[in-house]
TIKEFI-830337 format. One record per residue (C-alpha): residue number from 1; x, y, z. Coordinates in steps of 0.05 Angstrom, whole numbers. Example, Ala and Ser with C-alpha at 12.3 -4.5 7.8 and 13.67 -1.06 7.14 Angstrom:
<site><num>1</num><u>246</u><v>-90</v><w>156</w></site>
<site><num>2</num><u>273</u><v>-21</v><w>143</w></site>
END
This chain:
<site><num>1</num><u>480</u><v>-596</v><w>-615</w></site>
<site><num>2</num><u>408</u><v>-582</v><w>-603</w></site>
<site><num>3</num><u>371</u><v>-555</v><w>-659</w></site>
<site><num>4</num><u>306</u><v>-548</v><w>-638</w></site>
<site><num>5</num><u>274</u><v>-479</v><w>-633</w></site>
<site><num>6</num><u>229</u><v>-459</v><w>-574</w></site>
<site><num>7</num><u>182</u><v>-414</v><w>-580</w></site>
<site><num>8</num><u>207</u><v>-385</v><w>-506</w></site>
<site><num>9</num><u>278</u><v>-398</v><w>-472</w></site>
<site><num>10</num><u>282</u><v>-380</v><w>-407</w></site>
<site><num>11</num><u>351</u><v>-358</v><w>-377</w></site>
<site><num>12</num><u>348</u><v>-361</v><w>-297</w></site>
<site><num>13</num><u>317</u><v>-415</v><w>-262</w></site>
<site><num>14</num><u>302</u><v>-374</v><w>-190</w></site>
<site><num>15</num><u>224</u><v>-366</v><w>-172</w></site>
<site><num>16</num><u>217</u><v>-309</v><w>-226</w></site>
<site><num>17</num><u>244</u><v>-350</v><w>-286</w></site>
<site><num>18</num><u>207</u><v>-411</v><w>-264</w></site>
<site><num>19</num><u>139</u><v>-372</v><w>-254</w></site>
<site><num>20</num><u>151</u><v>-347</v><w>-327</w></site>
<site><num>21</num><u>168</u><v>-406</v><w>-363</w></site>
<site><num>22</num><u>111</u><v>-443</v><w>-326</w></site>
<site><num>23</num><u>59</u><v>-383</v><w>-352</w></site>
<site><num>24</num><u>84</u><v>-384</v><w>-418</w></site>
<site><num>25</num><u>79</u><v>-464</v><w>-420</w></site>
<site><num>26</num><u>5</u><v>-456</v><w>-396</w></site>
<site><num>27</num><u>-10</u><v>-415</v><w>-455</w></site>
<site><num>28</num><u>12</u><v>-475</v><w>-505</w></site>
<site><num>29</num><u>78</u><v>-447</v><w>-516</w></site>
<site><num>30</num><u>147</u><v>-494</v><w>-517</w></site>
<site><num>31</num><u>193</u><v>-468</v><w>-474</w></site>
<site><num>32</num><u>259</u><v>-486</v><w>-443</w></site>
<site><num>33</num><u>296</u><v>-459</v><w>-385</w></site>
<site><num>34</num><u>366</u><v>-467</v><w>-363</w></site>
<site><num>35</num><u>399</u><v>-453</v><w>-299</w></site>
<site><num>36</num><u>480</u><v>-446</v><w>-277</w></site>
<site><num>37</num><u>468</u><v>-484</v><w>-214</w></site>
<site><num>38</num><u>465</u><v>-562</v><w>-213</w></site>
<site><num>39</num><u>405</u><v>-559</v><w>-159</w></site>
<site><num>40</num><u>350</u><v>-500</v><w>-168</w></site>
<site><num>41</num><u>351</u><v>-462</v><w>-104</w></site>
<site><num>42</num><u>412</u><v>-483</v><w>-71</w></site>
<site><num>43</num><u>462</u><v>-420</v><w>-34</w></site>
<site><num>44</num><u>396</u><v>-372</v><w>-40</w></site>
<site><num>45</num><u>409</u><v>-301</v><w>11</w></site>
<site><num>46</num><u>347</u><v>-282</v><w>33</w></site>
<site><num>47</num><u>307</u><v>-257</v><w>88</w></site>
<site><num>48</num><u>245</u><v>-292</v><w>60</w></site>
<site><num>49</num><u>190</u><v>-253</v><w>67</w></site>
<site><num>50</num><u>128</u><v>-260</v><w>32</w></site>
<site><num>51</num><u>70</u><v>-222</v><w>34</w></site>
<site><num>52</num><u>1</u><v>-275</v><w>43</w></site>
<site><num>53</num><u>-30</u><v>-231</v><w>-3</w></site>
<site><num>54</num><u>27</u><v>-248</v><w>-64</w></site>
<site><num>55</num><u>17</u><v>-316</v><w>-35</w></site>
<site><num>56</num><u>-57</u><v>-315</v><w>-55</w></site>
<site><num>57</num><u>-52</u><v>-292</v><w>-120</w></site>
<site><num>58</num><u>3</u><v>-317</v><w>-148</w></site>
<site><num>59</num><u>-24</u><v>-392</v><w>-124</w></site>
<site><num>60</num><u>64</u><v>-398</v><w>-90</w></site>
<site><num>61</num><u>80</u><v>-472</v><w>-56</w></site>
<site><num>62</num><u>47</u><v>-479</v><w>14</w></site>
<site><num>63</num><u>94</u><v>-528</v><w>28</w></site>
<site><num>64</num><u>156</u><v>-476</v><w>25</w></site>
<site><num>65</num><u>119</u><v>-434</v><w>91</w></site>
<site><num>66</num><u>158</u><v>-442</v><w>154</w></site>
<site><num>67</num><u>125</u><v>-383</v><w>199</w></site>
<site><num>68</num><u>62</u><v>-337</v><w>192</w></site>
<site><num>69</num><u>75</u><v>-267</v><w>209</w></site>
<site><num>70</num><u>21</u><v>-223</v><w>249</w></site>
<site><num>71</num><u>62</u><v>-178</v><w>275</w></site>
<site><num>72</num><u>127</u><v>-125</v><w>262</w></site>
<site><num>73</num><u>160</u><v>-100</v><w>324</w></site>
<site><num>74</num><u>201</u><v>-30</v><w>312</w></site>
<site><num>75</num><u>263</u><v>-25</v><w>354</w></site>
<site><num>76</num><u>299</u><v>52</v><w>356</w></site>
<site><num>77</num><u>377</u><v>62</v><w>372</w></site>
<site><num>78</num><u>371</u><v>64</v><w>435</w></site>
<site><num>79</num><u>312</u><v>9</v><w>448</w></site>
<site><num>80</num><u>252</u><v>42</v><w>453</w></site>
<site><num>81</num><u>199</u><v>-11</v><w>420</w></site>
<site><num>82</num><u>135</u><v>4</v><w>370</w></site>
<site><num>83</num><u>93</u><v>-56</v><w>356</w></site>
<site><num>84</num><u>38</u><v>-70</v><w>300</w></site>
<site><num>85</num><u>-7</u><v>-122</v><w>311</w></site>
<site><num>86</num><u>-46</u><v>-141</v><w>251</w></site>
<site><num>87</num><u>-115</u><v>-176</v><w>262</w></site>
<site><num>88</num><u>-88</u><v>-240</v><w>219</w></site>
<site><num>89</num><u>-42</u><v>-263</v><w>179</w></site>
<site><num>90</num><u>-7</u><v>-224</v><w>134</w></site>
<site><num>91</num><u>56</u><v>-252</v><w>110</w></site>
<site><num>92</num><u>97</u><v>-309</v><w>112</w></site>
<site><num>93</num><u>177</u><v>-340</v><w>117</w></site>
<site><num>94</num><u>186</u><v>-387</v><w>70</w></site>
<site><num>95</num><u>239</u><v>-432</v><w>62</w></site>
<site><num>96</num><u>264</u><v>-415</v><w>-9</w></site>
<site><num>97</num><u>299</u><v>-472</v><w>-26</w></site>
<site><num>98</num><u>237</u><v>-508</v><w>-18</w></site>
<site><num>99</num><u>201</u><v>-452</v><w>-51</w></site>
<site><num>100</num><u>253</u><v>-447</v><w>-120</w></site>
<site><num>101</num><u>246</u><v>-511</v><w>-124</w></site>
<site><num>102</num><u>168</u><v>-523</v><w>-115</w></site>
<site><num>103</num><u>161</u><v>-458</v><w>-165</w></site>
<site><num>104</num><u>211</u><v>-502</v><w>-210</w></site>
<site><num>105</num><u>166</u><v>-567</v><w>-208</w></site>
<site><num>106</num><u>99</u><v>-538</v><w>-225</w></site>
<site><num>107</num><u>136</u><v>-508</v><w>-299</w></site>
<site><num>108</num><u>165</u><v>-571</v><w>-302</w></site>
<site><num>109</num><u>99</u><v>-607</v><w>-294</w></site>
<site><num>110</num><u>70</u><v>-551</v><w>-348</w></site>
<site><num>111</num><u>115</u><v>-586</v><w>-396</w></site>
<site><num>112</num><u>174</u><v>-538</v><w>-392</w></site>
<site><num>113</num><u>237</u><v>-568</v><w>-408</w></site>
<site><num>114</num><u>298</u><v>-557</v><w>-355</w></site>
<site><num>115</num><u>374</u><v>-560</v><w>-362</w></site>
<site><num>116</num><u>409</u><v>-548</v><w>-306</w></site>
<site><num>117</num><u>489</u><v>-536</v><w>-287</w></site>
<site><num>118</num><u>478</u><v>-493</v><w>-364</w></site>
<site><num>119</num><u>508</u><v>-426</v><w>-364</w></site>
<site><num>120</num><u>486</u><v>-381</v><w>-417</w></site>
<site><num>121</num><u>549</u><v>-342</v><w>-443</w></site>
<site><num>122</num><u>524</u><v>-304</v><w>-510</w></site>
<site><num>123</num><u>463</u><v>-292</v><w>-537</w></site>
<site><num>124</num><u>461</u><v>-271</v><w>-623</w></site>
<site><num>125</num><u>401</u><v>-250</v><w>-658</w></site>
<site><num>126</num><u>391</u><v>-293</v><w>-724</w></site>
<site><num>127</num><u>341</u><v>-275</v><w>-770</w></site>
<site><num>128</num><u>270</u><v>-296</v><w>-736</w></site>
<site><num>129</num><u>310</u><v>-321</v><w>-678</w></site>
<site><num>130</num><u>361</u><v>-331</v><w>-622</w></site>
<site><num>131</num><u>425</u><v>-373</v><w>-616</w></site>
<site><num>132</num><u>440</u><v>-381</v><w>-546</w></site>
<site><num>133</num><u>512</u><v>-404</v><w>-539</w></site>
<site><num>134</num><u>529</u><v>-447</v><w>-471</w></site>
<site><num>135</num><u>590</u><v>-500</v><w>-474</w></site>
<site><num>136</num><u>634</u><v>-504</v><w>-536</w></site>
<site><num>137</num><u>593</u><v>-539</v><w>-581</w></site>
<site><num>138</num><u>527</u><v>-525</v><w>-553</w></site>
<site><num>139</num><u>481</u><v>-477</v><w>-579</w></site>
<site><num>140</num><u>409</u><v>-475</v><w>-556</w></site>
<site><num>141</num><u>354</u><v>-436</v><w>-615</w></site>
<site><num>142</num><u>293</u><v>-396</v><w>-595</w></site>
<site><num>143</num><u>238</u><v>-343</v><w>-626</w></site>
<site><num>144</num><u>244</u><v>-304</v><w>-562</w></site>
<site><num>145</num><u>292</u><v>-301</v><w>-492</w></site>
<site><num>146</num><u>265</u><v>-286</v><w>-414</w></site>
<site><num>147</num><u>335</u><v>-276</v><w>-377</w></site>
<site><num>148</num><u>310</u><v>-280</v><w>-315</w></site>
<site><num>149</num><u>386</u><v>-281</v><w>-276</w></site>
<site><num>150</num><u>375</u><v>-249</v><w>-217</w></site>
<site><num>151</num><u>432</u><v>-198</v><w>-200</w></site>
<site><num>152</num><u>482</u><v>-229</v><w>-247</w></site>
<site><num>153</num><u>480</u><v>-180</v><w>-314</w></site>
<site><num>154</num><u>528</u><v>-205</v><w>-364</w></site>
<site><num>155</num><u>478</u><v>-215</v><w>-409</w></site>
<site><num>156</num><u>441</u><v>-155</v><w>-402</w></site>
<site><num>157</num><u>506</u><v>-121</v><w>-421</w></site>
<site><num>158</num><u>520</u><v>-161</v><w>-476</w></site>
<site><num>159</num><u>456</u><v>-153</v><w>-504</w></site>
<site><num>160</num><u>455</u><v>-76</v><w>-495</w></site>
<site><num>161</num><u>400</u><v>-73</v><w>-437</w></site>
<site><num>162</num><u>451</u><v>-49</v><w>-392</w></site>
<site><num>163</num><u>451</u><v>-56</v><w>-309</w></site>
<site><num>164</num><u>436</u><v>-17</v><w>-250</w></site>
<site><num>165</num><u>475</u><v>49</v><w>-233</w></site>
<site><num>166</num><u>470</u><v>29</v><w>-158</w></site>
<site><num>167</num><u>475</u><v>-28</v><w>-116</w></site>
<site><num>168</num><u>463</u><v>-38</v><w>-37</w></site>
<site><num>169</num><u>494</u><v>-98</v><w>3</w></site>
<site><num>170</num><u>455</u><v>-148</v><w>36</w></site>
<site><num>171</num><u>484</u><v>-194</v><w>93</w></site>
<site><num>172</num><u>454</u><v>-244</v><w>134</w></site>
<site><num>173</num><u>472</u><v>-298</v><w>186</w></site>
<site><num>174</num><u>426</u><v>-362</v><w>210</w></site>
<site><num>175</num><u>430</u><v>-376</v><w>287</w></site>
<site><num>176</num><u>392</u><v>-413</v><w>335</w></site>
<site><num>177</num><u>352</u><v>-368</v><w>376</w></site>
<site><num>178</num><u>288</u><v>-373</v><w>417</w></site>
<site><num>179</num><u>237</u><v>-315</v><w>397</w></site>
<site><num>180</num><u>160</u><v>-302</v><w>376</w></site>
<site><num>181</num><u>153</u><v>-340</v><w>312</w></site>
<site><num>182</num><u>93</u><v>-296</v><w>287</w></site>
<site><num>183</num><u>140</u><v>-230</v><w>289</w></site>
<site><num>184</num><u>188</u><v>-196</v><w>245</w></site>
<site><num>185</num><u>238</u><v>-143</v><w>279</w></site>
<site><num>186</num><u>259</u><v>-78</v><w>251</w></site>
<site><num>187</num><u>325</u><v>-55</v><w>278</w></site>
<site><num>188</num><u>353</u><v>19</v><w>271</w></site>
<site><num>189</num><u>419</u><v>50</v><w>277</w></site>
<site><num>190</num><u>463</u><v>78</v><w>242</w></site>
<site><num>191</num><u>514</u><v>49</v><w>287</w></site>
<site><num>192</num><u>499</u><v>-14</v><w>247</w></site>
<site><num>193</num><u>457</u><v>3</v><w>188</w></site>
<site><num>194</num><u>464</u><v>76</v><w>169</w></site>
<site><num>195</num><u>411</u><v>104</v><w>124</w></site>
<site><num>196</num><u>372</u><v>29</v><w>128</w></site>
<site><num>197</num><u>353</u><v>-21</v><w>176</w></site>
<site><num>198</num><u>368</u><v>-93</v><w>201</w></site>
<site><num>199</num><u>313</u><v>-150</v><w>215</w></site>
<site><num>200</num><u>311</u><v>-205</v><w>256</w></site>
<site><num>201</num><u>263</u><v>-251</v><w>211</w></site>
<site><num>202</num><u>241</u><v>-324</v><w>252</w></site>
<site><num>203</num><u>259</u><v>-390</v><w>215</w></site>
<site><num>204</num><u>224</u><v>-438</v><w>248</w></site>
<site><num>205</num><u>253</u><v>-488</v><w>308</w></site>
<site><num>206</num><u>279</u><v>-432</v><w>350</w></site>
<site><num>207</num><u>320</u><v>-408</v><w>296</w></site>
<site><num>208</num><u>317</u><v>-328</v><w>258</w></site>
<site><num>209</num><u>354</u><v>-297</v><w>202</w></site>
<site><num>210</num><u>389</u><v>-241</v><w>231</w></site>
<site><num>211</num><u>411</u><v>-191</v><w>179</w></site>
<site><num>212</num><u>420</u><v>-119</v><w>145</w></site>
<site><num>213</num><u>423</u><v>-74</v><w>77</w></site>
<site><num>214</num><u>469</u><v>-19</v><w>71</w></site>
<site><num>215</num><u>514</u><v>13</v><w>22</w></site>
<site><num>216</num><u>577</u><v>-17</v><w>28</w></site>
<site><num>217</num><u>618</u><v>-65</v><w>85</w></site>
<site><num>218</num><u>560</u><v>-110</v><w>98</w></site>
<site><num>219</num><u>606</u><v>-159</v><w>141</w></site>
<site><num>220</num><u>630</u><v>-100</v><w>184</w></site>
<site><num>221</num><u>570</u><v>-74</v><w>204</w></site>
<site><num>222</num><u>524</u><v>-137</v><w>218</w></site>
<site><num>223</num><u>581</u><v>-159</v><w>258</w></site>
<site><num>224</num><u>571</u><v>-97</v><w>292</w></site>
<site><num>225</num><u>491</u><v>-110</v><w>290</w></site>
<site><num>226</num><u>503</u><v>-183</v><w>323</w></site>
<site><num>227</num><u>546</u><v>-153</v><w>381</w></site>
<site><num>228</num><u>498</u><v>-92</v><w>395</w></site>
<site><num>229</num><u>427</u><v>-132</v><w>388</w></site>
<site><num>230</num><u>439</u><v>-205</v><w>400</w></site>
<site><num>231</num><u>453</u><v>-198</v><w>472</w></site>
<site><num>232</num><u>526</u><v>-215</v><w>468</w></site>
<site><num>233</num><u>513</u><v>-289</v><w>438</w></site>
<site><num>234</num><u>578</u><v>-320</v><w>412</w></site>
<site><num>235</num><u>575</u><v>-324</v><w>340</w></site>
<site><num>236</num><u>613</u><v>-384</v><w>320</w></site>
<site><num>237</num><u>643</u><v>-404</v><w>247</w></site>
<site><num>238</num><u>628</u><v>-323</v><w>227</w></site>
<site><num>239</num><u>657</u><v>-311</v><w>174</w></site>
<site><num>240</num><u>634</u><v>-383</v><w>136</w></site>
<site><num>241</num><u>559</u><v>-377</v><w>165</w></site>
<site><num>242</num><u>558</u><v>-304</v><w>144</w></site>
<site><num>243</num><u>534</u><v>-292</v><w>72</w></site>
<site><num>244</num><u>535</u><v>-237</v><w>30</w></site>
<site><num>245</num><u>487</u><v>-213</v><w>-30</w></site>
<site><num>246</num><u>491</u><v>-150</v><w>-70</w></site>
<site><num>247</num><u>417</u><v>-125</v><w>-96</w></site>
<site><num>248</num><u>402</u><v>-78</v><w>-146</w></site>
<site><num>249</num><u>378</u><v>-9</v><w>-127</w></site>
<site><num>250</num><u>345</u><v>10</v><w>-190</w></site>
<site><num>251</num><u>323</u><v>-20</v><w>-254</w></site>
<site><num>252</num><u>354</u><v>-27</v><w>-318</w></site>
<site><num>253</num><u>368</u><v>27</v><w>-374</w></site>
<site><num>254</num><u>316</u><v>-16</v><w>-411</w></site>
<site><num>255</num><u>290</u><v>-83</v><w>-404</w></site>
<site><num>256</num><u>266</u><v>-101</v><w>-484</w></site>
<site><num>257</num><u>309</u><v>-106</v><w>-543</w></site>
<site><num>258</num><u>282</u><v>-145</v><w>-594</w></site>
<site><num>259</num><u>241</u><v>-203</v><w>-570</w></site>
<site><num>260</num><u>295</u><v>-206</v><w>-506</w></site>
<site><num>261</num><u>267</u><v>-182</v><w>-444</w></site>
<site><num>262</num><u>296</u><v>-181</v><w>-376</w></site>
<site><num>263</num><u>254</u><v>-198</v><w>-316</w></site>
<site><num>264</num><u>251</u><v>-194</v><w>-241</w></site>
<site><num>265</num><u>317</u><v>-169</v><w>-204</w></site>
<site><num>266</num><u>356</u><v>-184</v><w>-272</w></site>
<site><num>267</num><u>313</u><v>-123</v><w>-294</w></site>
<site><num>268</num><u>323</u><v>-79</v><w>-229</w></site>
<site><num>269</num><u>250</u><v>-95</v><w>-213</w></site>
<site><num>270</num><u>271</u><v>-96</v><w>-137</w></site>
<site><num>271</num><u>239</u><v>-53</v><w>-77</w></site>
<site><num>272</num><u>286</u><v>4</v><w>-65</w></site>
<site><num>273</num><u>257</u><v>13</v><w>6</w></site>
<site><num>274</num><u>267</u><v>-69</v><w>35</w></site>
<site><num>275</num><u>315</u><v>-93</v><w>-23</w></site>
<site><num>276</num><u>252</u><v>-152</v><w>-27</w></site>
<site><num>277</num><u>239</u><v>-179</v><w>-102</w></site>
<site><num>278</num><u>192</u><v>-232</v><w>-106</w></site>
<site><num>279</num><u>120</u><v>-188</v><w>-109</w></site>
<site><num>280</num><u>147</u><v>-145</v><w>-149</w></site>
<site><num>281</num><u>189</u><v>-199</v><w>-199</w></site>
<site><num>282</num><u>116</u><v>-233</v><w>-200</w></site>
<site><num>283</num><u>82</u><v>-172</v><w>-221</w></site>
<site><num>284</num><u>127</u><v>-163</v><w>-277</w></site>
<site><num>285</num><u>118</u><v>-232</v><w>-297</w></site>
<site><num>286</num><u>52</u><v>-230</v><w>-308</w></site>
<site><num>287</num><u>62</u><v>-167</v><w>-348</w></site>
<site><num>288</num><u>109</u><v>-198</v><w>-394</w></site>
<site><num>289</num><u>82</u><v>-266</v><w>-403</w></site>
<site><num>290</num><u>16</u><v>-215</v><w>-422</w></site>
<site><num>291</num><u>56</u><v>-179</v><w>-476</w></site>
<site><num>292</num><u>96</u><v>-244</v><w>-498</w></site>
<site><num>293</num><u>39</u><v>-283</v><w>-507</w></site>
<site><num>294</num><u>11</u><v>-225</v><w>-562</w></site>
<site><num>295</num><u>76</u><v>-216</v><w>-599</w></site>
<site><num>296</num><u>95</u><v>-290</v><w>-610</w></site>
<site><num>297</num><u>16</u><v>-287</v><w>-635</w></site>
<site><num>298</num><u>35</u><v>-242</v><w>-686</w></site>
<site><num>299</num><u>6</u><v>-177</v><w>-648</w></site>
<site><num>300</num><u>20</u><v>-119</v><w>-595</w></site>
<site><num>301</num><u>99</u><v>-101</v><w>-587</w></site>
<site><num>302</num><u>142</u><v>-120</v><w>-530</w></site>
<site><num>303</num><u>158</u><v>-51</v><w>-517</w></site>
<site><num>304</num><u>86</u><v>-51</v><w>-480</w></site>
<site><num>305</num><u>126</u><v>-91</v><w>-428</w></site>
<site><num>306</num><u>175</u><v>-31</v><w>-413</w></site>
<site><num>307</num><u>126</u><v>22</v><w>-408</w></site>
<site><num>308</num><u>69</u><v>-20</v><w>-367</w></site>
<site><num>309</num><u>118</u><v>-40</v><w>-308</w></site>
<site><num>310</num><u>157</u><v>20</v><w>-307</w></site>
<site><num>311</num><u>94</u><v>62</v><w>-299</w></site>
<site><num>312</num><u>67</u><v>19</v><w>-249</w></site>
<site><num>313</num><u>142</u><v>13</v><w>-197</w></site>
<site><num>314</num><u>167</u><v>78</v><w>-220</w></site>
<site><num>315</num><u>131</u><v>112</v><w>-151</w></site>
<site><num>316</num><u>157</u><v>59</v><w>-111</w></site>
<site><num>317</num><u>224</u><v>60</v><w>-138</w></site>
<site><num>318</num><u>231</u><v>147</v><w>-122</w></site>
<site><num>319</num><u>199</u><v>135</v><w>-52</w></site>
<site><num>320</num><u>253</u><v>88</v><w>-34</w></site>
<site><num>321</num><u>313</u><v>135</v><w>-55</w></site>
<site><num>322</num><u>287</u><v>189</v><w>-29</w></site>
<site><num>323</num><u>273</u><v>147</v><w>40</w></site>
<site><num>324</num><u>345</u><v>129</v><w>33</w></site>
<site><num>325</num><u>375</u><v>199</v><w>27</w></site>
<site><num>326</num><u>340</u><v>226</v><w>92</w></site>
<site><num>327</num><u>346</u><v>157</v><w>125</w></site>
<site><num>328</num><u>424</u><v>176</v><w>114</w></site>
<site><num>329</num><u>424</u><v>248</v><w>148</w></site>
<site><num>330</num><u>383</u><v>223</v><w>207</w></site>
<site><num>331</num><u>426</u><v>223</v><w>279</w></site>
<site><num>332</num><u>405</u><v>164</v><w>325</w></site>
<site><num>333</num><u>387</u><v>215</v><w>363</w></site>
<site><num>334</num><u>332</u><v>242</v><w>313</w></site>
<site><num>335</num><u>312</u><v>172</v><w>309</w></site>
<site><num>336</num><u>293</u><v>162</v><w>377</w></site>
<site><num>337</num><u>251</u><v>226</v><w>369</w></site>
<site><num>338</num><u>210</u><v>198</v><w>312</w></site>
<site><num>339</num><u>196</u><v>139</v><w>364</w></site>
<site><num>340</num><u>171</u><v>187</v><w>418</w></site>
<site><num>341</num><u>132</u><v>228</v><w>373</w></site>
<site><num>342</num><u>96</u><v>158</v><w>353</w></site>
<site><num>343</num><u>88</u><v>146</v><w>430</w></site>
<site><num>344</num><u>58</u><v>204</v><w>441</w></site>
<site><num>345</num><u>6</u><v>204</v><w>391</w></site>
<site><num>346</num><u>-25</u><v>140</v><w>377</w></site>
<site><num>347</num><u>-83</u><v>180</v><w>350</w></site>
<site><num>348</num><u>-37</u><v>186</v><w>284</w></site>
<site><num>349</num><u>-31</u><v>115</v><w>278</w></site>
<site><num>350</num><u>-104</u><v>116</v><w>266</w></site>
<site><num>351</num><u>-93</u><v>149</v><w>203</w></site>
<site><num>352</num><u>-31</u><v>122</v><w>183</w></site>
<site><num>353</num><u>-58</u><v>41</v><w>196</w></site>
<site><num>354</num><u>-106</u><v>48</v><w>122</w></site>
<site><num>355</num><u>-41</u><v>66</v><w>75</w></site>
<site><num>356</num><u>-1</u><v>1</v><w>100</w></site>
<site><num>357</num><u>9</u><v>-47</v><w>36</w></site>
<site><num>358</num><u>70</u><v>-99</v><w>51</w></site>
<site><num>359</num><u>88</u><v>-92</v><w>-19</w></site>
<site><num>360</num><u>63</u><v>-27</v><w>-41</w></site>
<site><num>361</num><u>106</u><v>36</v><w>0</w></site>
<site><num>362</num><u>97</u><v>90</v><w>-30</w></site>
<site><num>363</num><u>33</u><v>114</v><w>-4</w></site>
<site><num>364</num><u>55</u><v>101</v><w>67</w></site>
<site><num>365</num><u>120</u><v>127</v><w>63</w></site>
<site><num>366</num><u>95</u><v>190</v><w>29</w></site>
<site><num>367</num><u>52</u><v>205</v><w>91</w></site>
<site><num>368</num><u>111</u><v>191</v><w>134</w></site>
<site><num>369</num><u>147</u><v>246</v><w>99</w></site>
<site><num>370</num><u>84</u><v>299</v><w>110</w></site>
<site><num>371</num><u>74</u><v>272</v><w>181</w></site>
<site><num>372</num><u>147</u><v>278</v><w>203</w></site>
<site><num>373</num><u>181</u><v>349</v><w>169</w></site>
<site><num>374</num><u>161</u><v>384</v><w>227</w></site>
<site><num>375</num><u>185</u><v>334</v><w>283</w></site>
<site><num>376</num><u>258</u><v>334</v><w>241</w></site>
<site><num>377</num><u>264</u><v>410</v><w>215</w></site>
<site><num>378</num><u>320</u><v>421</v><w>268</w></site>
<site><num>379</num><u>352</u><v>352</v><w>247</w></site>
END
C-alpha cells in the first residue's frame, strides 16, 4: 500500500493530464499520474487537428505531425466547392498516439511518476489530503487531485462536480485514399450530418480520416456520409474499422471542489462548434497549474480557476449552441444558398478573412450570423 503523499496526483494520462502533471513537476512539485489503459494513447478517436499556432506555444511533439494544413475546402449538399487558401501553414494532423505518448514522456522526464493499467474508483477527502482508492488494497495519498479523464465522469459525479447536460456523437473511419495532403474538407448535409458537418482530414500515405458529429446515430449517418461522398468506395470490415466517441457539449456544473479540479474535456472544456479539445484543454491547463501552483504555496484560492476559464470559453461555448440550433433548421437547400451568396461576393470575404482564429470562433461566427439573416429570413 503506498503511503506516500504527492503534492499533485494526476487522474488521466491523455495529452491534457500529461501537460499538467509535467507543468506542475516543472514547478518543483511531486506528482504522480495514473492512467486506466496499459499503453498511453492507444484506441484514441480523433480527427487530429491542431492548430500550428497551439503547436508553438504550447512547445507539442514535432515528431507526432503527419501533414501540414494550408488549406480548408467547403463542400455544400449538393457540391458546390468554397476554398481558403492560407499563405502558410496553419495547422497540423498529428498522429496522437505518437502525440499522448510524446506529451507522456516529457512529464515523465520532469520527474513525474506514472502508473498505468490504474483505475481510479473513489476519491475521499482526509483532513489536509486525498485518499485515492484503485484496487482492493491500494490506496494512493495526495494534498491535491487533477482528474484529467477525458469524457469518462465517474469521478466528477462522485465528487459532486457533476457532468455535462449534453453530449454530441462523434464517428470516424480510416481508409486509404489518394487526396491533397495539405487540405482539410468540410462536408454539409443534413442528409448525413444535420445541424453539423463531416471532414475528410488527410493521414499521411494516401490515407484520410473520414468522419462526422451529430446528435445521435453516428454509425447511421457516416455510413450514409461514406456512400454519398466517397464516390461509392467499398468500405470493408465497417462496422470493426468504424469507431465511435461521444464528446461533451458543455462544461461541467463546476470544475473545483476543494483542492480537486477537473480539467480539459473531463471539465467540458471542449469547442461546441468542432467538438476539438486540445487548445482549449491546454489553455485551461495553464490556468490551473497557475492557480495550483499559488494554493499548494499557501496563497490565492482554486476557485480563481473556475471563474478565469469560464470567463475566457464562456463566448465560445454560446456561439457554438447557438450555431447548432440554426445549423439544425437550415434545408440543404438554404445551404446551397449560403454557398452562392459566398460566390457572388468575394468582396465579403475581404472582411470576413481578419476574424478567422482556428481555435477562437466566436468572432467569426458572430459575423456570419450579421452577414447571413438577410440571405436566410425566408428560410
Amino acid at each position: 500500500m503506498p503511503t506516500k503523499v504527492y503534492d499533485v496526483f494526476v487522474v488521466g494520462g491523455g495529452p491534457i493530464g500529461s501537460y499538467t502533471a509535467y507543468q506542475l513537476a516543472d514547478k518543483g512539485f511531486e506528482v504522480c499520474l495514473a492512467d486506466k489503459k496499459p499503453q498511453i494513447g492507444d484506441g484514441v478517436i480523433c480527427a487530429g487537428v491542431i492548430s500550428k499556432d497551439t503547436f508553438k506555444r504550447y512547445d507539442l511533439p514535432v515528431e507526432s505531425i503527419l501533414c501540414r494544413i494550408d488549406s480548408f475546402r467547403f463542400v455544400s449538399p449538393y457540391g458546390q466547392r468554397l476554398e481558403y487558401i492560407h499563405p502558410d501553414i496553419f495547422a497540423y494532423i498529428v498522429d496522437r498516439e505518437a502525440f499522448d505518448r510524446g506529451l507522456k514522456n516529457l512529464a515523465q522526464h520532469m520527474g513525474v511518476r506514472i502508473v498505468l493499467s490504474t483505475r481510479i474508483k473513489r476519491i475521499e477527502e482526509d483532513g489536509k489530503r486525498y485518499k485515492l482508492y484503485c484496487r482492493p488494497g491500494c490506496i494512493y495519498y495526495a494534498r491535491s487531485v487533477v482528474i484529467a479523464t477525458g469524457i469518462d465522469y465517474n469521478l466528477q459525479v462522485q465528487t459532486g462536480l457533476g457532468k455535462p447536460d449534453k453530449f454530441l456523437h462523434g464517428a470516424q473511419i480510416e481508409l486509404p485514399l489518394s487526396l491533397d495532403n495539405s487540405r482539410i474538407e468540410i462536408h454539409l448535409s443534413q442528409k448525413f450530418a444535420p445541424g453539423s458537418f463531416g471532414w475528410i482530414v488527410p493521414s499521411g500515405k494516401n490515407w484520410a480520416r473520414v468522419g462526422l458529429l451529430v446528435d445521435n446515430q453516428p454509425r447511421l449517418y457516416l455510413k450514409r456520409m461514406l456512400e454519398e461522398r466517397i464516390d461509392g468506395c467499398a468500405i470493408c470490415n465497417l462496422k470493426k474499422e468504424l469507431k465511435t466517441k461521444l464528446i461533451a457539449n458543455g462544461p461541467i456544473k463546476r470544475s473545483v471542489k476543494g483542492r480537486i479540479i477537473a480539467v480539459g474535456e473531463a471539465a467540458g472544456q471542449i469547442k461546441t462548434t468542432t467538438g476539438g479539445g486540445i487548445s482549449f484543454g491546454l489553455l485551461c491547463s495553464e490556468i490551473a497549474v497557475d492557480k495550483m501552483t499559488r494554493v499548494l504555496k499557501g496563497k490565492g484560492k482554486l476557485e480563481d480557476y473556475e471563474m478565469t476559464w469560464r470567463s475566457i470559453l464562456k463566448p465560445e461555448f454560446d456561439i457554438g449552441r447557438e450555431i447548432r440550433l440554426i445549423s439544425h433548421k437550415l434545408s440543404d437547400e438554404a445551404l446551397e444558398r449560403l454557398f452562392s451568396f459566398v460566390k457572388k461576393n468575394r468582396f465579403w470575404v475581404k472582411f470576413l478573412l481578419p476574424k478567422i482564429n482556428f481555435d477562437f470562433h466566436s468572432d467569426l461566427l458572430s459575423f456570419c450570423l450579421r452577414s447571413f439573416s438577410l440571405v436566410l429570413r425566408n428560410y
